[in-house]
N, C-alpha and C positions, 0 to 999 in steps of 0.2 A: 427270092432265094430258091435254088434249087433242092429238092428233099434226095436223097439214095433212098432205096427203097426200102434200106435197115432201118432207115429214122421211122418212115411213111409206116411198116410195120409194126415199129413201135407204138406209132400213133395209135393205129388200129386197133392193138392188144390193151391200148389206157380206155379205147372210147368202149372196148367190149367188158370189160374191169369197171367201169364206171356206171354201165348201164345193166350189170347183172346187181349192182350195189342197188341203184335207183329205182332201176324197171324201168322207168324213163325218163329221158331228159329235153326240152326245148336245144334247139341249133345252135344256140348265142350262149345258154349255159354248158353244154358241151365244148364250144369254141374258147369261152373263157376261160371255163380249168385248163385245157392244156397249153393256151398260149399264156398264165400263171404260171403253169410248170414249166417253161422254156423249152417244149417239146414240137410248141408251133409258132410262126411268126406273125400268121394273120388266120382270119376265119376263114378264109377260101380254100386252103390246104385240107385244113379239118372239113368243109363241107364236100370234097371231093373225095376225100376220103368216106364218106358217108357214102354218098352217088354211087362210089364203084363196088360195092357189098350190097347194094339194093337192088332186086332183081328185076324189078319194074321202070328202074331207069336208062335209058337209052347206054352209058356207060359202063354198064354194069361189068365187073370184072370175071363172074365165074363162083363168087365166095357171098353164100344166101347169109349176111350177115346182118342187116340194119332191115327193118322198116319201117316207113315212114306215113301216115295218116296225113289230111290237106292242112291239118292244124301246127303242121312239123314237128308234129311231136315224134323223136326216134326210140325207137324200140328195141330188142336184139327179137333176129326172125323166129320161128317157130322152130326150124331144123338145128336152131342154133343150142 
């Protein structure tokens, strides 16, 4: 499924909502609330949406928003 980018930011604003509640969350519990909330269809969307807010990842979009430890544990960044 194709995301607009309205959705894709929505995404965003749940997994930043979500992880100011937690402090932090493993990849698969992040993927599963929102694909429970019908806001995503698989976990690839949600991990890429991770990817491009990480500044240390090759895709990174511009927005210091997630990061992420080898244990995947995600975090929101420090600027955040």
């Amino acid at each position: 499924m194709k995301y607009t980018q309205e959705q894709m930011d929505v995404m965003e604003a749940k997994i930043v909502e979500l992880l100011k509640e937690k402090g932090e969350m493993r990849f698969g519990k992040i993927a599963k609330v929102l694909i429970h909330a019908g806001l995503a269809e698989s976990s690839f969307v949600v991990l890429t949406i991770l990817k491009n807010g990480w500044k240390d990842h090759k895709d990174f979009k511009g927005n210091d928003l997630f990061t992420s430890p080898k244990t995947n544990v995600w975090r929101l960044s420090e600027t955040q």
